[in-house]
PALUM-8551 format. One record per atom (N, C-alpha, C, O): x, y, z. Coordinates in steps of 0.001 Angstrom, whole numbers, padded with zeros to 6 digits, always signed. Atoms other than C-alpha are relative to their C-alpha. Last residue first. Layout:
// PALUM-8551
XYZ ...
// end
This chain:
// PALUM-8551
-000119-001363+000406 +044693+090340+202110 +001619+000499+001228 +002082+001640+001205 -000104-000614-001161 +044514+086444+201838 +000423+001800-000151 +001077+002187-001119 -000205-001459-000165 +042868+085245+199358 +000496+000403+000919 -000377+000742+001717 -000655-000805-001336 +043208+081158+199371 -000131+001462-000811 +000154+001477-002008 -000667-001323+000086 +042112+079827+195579 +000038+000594+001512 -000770+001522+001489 +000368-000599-001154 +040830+075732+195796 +000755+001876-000099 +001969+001679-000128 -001351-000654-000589 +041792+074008+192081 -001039+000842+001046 -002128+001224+000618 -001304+001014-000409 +040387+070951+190204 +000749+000809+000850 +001840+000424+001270 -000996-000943+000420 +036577+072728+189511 +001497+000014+001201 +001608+000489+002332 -000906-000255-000944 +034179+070585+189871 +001102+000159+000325 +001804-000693+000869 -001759-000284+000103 +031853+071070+187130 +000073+000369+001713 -000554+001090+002490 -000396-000179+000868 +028175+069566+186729 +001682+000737-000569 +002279+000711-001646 +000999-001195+000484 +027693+068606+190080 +000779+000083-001691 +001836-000480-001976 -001464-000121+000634 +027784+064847+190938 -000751+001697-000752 -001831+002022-001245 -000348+000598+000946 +024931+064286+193507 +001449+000664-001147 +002362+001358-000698 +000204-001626+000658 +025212+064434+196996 +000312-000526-001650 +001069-001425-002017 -001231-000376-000185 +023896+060777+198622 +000389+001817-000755 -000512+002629-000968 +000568-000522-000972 +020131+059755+198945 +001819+001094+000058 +001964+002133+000701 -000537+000292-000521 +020613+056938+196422 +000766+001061+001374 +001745+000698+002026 -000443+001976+000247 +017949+056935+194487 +000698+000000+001103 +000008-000310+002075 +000986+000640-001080 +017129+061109+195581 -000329-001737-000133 -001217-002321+000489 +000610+001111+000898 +020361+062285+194498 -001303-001047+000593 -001251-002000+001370 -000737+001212-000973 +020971+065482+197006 -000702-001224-001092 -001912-001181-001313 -001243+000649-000147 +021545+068526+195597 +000047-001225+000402 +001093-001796+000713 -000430+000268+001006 +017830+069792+194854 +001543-000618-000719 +001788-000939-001882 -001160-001132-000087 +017168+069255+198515 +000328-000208-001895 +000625-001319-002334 -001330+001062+000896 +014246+066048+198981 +000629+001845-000341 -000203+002752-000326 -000440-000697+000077 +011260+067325+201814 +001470-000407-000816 +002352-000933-000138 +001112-000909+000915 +008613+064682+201978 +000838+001678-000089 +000068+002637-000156 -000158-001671-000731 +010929+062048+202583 -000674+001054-000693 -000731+001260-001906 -000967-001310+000829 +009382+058865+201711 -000436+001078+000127 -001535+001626+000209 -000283-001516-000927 +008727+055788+203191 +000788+000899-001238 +001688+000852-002076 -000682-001002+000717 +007526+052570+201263 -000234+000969+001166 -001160+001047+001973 +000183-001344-000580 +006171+049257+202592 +000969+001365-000414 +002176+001129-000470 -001157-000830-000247 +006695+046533+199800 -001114+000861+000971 -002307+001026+000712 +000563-001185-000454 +004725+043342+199278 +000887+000838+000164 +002010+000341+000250 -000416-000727-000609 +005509+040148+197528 -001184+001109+000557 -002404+001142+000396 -000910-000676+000846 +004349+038599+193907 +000743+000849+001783 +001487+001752+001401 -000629+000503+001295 +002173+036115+195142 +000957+000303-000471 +001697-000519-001011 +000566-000898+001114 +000844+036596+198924 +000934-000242-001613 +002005-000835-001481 -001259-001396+000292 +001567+033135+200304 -000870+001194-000832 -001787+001050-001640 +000667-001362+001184 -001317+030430+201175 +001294+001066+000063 +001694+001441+001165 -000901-001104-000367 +000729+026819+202281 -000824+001434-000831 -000847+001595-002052 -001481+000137+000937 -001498+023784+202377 +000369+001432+000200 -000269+002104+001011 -001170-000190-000637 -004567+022330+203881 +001129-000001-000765 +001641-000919-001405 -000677+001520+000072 -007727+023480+201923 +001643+000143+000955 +002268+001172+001212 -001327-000092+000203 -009915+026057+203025 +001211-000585-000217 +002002-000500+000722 -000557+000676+001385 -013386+024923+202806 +001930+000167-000465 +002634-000388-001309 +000231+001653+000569 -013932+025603+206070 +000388-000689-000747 +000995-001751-000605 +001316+000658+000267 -013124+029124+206280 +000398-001319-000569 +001184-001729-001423 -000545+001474+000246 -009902+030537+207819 -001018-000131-000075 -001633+000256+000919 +001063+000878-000344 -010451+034540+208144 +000259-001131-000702 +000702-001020-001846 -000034+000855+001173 -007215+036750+208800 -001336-000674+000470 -001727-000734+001635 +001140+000781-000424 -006015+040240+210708 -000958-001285-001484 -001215-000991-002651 +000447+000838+000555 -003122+041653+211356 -001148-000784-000109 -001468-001575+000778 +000728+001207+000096 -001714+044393+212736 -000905-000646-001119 -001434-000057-002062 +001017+000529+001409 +000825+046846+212233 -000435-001373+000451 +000279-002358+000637 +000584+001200+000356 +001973+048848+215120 -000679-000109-000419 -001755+000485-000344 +001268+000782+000620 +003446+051943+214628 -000104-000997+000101 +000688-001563-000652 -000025+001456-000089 +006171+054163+216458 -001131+000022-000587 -001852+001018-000656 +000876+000425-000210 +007904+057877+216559 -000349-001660-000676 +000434-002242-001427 +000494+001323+000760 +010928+059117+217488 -001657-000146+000267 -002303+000173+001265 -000108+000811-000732 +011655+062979+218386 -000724-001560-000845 -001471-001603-001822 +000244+001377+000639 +012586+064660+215705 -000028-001367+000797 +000540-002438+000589 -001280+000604-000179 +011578+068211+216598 +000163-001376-000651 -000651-001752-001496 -000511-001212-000513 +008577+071075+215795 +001479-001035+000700 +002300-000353+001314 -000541-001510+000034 +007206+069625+213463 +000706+000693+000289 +001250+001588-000359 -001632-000272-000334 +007810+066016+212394 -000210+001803+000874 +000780+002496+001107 -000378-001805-000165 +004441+064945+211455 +001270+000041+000667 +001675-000940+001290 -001085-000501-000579 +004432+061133+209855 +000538+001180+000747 +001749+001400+000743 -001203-001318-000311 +001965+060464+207397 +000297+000369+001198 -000598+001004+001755 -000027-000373-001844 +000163+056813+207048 +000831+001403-000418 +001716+001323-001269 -000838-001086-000548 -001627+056863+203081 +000285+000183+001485 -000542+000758+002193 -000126-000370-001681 -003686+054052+202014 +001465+000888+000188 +002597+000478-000070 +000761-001431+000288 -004257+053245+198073 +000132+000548+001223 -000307+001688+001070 -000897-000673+001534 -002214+049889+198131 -000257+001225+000050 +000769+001883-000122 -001092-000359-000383 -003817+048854+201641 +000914+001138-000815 +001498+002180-000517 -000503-001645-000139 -006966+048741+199669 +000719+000411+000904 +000354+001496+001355 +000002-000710+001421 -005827+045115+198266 -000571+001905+000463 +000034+002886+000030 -001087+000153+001036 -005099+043747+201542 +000276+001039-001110 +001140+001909-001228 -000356+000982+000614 -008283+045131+203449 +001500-000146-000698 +002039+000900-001060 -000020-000766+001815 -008148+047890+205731 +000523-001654-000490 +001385-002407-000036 -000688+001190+000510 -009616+046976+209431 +000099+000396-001796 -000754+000753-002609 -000024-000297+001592 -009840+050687+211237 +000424-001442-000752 +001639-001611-000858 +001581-000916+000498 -010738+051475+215025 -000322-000806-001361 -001466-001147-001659 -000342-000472+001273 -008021+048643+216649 -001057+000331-000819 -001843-000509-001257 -000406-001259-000103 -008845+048329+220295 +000072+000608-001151 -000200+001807-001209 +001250-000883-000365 -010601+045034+220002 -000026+001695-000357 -000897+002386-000887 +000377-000210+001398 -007167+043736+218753 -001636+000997-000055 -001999+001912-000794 +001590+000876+000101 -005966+043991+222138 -000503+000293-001436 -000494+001449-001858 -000671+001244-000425 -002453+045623+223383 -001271-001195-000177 -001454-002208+000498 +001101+000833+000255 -002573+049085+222175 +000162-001383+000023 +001031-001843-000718 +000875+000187-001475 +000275+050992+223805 -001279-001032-000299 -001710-001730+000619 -000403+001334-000079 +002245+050780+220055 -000249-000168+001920 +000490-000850+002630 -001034-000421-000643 +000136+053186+218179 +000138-001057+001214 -000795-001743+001633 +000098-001053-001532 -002118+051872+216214 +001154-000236+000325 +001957-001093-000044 -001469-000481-000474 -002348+050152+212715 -000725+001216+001265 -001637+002035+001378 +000469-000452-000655 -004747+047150+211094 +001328+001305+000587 +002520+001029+000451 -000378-000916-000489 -004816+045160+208220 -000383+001134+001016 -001454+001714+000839 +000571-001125-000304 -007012+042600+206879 +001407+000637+000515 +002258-000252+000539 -000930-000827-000966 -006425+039584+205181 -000631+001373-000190 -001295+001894-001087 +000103-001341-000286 -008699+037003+203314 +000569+000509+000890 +000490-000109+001952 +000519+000038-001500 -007725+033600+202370 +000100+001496-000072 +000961+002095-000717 -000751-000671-000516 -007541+032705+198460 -000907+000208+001775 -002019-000117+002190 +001272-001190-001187 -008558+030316+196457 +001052+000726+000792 +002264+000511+000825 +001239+000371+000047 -006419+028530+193774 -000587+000732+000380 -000962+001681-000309 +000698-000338+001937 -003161+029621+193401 -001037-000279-000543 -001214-000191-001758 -000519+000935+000712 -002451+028786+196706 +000107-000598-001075 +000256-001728-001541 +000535+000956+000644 -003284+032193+198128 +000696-001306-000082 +001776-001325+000508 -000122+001159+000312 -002774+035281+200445 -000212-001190-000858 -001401-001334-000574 +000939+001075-000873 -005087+038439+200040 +000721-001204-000513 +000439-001682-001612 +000742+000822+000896 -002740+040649+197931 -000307-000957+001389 +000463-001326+002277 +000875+000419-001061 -000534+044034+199151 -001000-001045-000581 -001604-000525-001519 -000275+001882+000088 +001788+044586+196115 -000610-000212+001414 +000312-000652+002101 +000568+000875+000955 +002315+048113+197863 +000090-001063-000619 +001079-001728-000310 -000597+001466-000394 +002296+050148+200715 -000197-000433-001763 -001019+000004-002569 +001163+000232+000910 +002677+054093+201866 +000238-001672-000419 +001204-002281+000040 -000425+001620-000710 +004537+055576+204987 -000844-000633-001316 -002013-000263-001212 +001173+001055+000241 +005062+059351+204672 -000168-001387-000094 +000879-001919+000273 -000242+001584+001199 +007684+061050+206251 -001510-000481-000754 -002578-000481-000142 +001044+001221+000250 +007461+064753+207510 +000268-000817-000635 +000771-000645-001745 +000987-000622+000706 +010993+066887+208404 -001275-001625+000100 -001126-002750+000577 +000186-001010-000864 +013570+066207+210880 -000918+000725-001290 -000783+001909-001599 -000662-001193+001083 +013679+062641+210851 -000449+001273+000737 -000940+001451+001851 -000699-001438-000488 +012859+059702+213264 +000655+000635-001291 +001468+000115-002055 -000663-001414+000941 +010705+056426+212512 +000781+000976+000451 +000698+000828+001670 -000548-000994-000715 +010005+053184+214324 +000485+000958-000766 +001539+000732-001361 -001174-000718+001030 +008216+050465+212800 -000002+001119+000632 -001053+001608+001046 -000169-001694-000232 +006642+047773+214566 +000552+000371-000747 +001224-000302-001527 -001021-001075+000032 +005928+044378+212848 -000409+001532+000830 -001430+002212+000723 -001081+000152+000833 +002789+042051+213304 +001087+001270+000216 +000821+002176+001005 -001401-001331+000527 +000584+041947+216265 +001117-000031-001061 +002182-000458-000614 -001030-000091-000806 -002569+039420+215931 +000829+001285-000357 +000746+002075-001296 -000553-001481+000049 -005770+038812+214817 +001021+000084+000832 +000896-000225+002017 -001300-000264-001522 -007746+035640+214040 +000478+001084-000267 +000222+001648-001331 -000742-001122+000234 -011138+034673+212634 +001043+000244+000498 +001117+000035+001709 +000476-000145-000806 -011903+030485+212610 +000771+001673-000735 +001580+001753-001659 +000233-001172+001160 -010880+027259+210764 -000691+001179+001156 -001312+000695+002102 +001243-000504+000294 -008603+025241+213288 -000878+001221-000779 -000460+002379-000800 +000857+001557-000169 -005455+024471+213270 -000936-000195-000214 -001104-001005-001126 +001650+000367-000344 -003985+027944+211600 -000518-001681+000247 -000745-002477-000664 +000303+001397-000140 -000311+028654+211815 -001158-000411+000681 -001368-000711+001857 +001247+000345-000682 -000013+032322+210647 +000414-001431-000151 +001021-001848-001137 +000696+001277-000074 +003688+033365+209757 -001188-000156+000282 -001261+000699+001164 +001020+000057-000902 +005113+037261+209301 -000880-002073-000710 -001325-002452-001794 +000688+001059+000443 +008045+038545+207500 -001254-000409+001326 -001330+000119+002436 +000977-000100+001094 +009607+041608+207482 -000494-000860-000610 -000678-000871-001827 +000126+001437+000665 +010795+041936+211257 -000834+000480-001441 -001717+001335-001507 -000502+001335-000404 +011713+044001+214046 -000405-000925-000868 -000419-002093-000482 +001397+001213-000099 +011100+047219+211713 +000780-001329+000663 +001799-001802+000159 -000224+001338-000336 +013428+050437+211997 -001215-000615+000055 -002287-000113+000393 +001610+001009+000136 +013831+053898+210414 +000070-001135+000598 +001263-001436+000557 -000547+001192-000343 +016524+056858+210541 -001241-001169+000715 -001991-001059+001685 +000999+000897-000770 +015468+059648+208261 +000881-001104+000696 +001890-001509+000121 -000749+001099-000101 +017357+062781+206802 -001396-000877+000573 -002519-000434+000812 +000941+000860-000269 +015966+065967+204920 +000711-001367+000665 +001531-001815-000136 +001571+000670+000910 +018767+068647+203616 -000856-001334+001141 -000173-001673+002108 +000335+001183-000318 +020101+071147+205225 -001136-001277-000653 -002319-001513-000897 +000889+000724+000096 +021479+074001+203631 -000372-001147+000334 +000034-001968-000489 -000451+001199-000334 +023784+076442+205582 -001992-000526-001030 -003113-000026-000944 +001313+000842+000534 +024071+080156+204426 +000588-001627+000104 +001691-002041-000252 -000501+001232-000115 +026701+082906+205197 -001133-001020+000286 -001876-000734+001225 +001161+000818-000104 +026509+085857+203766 +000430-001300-000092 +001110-001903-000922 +000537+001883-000007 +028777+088518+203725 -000970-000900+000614 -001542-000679+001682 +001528+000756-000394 +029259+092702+203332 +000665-001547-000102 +001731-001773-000676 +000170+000823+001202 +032742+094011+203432 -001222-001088+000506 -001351-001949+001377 +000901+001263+000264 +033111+097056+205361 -000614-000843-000866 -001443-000448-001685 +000641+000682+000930 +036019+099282+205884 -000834-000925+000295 -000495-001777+001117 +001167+001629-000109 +036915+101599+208148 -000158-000224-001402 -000194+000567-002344 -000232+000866-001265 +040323+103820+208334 -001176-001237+000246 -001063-002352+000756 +001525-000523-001513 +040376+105377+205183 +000576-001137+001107 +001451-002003+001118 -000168-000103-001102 +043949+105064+203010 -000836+000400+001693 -000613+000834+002824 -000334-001175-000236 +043069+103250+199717 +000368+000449+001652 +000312-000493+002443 -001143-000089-000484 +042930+099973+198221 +000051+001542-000212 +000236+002154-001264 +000081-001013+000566 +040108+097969+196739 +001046+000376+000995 +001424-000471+001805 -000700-000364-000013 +039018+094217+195722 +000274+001418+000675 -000815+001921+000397 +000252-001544-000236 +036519+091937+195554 +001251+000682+000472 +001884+000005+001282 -001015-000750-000807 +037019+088196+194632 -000062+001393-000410 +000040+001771-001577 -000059-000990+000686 +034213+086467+193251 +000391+001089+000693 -000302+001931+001263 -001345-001023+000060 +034390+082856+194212 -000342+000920-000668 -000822+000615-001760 +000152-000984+001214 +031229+081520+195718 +001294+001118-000297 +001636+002169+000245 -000235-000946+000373 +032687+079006+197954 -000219+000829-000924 +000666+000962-001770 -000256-000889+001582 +031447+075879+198725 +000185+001223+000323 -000395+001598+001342 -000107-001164+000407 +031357+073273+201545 +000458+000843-000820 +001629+000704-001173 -001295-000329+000931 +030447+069555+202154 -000181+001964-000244 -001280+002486-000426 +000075-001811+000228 +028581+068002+204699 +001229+000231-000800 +002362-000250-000765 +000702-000551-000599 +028164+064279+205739 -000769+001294-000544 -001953+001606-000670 -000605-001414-001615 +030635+063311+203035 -001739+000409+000329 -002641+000621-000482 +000572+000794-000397 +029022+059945+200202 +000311+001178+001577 -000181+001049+002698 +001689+000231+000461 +029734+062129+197315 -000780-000532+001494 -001932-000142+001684 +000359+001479-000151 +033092+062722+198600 -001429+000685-000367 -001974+001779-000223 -000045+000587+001338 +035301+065842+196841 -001351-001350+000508 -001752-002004-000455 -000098-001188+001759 +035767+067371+200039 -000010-001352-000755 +000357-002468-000387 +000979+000159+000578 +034446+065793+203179 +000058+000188-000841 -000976+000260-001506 +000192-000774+000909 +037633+064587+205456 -001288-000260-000948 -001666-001408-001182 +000482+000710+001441 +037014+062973+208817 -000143+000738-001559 -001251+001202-001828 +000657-001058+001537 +038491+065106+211639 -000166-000897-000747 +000924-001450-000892 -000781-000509+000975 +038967+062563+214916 -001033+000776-001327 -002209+000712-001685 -001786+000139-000186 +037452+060973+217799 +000704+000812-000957 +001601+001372-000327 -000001+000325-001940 +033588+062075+218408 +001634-000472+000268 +002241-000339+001331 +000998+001151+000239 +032950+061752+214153 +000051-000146+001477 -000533-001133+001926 -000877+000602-001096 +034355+065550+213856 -001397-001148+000101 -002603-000968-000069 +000804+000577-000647 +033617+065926+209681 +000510-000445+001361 +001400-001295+001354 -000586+000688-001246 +036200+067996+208108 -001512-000009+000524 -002276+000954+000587 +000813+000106-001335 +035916+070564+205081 +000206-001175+000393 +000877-001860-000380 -000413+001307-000721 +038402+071557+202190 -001164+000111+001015 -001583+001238+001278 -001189-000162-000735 +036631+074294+199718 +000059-001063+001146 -000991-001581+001526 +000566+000658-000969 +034250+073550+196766 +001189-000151+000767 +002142-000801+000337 -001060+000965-000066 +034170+075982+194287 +000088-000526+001330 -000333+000142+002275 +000192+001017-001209 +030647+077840+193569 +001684-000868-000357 +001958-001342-001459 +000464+001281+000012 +031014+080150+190188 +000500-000438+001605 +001481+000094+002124 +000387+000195-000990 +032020+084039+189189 -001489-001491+000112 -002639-001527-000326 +001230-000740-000250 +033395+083727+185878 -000233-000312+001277 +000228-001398+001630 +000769+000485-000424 +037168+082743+185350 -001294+000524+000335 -001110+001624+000856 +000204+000962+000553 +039117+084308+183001 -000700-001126+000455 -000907-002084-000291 -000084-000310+001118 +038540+088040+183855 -000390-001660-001153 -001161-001826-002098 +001188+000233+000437 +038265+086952+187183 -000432+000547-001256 -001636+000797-001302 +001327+001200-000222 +041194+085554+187023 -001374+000347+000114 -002225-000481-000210 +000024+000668+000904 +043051+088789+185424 -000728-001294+000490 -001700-001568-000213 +000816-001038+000699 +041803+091450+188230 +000381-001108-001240 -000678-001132-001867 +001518+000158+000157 +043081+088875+190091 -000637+000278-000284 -001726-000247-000052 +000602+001086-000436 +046571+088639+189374 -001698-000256-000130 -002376-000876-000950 -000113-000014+001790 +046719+092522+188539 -000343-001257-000148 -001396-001390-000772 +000990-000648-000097 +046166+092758+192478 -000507+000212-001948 -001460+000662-002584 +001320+000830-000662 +048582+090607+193363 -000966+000400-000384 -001847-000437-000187 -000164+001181+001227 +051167+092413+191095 -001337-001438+000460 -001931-002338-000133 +001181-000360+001426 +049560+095976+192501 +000155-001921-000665 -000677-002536-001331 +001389-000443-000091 +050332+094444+196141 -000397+000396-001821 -001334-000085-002458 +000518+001365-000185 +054076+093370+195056 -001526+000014+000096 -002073-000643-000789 
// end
């Protein structure tokens, strides 16, 4: 029975080449096993480099080298109380206020970048905006070192250090606007939008970086092989 097992596999790997197959795994979510195999969208998933070794005689030790390797890839978990922001100006005059926080945590560096940033309008004239960002103890506009216009917002780089854990970190974004005289009464909007962008500065060659999930590998091979000796 042993040689017929052993003829067995001396013929699969004959017809199979030594390749990654992806064996059952289990996510514990705090109540129960959650299965990961086959899902694109699984926590963690695990592989097997199949290339079954063989040999059979009567010594007393044996040792069979292995290596066991975990890749982690990059995560983030982000928050903003808000992605809109009102001014209601009565009077013409400078003003400055607190707009959005944003709260970050990963376990590598983020970067924070912006764009479609545009000095308000009414398709006519436009009202000037400023930008401002400190950390979220600052409670006075006075305080704020750095006023970045609208338009070189676009070109502005915040980064994120992560080093040595992932503890959270915070930003307040301020605001800052000038109402002149001539300013007519009516609604100024920026035109086309704005986007704030984050992105992971460490991406895993497995992981689809659109949609952050694992991506589809080029063969996934319909059958699991148990060895047992």
């Amino acid at each position: 029975m042993k040689k017929i097992i052993i003829l067995m596999i001396f013929i699969i790997i004959q017809i199979f080449p030594c390749l990654w197959i992806e064996r059952p795994a289990w996510y514990w979510n705090g109540e129960r096993w959650i299965c990961q195999t086959l899902k694109p969208w699984a926590r963690g998933r695990l592989w097997l480099y199949f290339k079954p070794v063989f040999d059979s005689c009567n010594k007393e030790h044996w040792e069979i080298p292995f290596t066991d390797s975990i890749s982690v890839a990059q995560w983030i978990r982000w928050s903003i109380d808000g992605k809109k922001t009102l001014w209601r100006v009565r009077k013409i005059g400078t003003f400055a206020g607190i707009g959005p926080i944003i709260c970050l945590k990963s376990n590598e560096d983020v970067a924070m970048s912006f764009q479609g940033f545009e000095n308000p309008t009414n398709g006519e004239t436009e009202i000037e905006k400023w930008y401002g960002f400190t950390d979220t103890t600052v409670e006075h506009p006075s305080e704020v070192s750095q006023w970045i216009s609208a338009s070189d917002l676009n070109n502005y780089t915040i980064r994120f250090d992560f080093p040595n854990s992932c503890q959270s970190q915070s930003i307040k974004i301020w605001e800052k606007i000038e109402v002149e005289q001539c300013d007519r009464a009516c609604e100024y909007v920026d035109p086309d939008g704005a986007t704030i962008i984050l992105t992971l500065t460490v991406i895993k060659p497995w992981i689809d970086r659109r949609t952050g999930l694992f991506k589809s590998l080029p063969i996934e091979p319909p059958y699991i092989i148990d060895i047992e000796n």
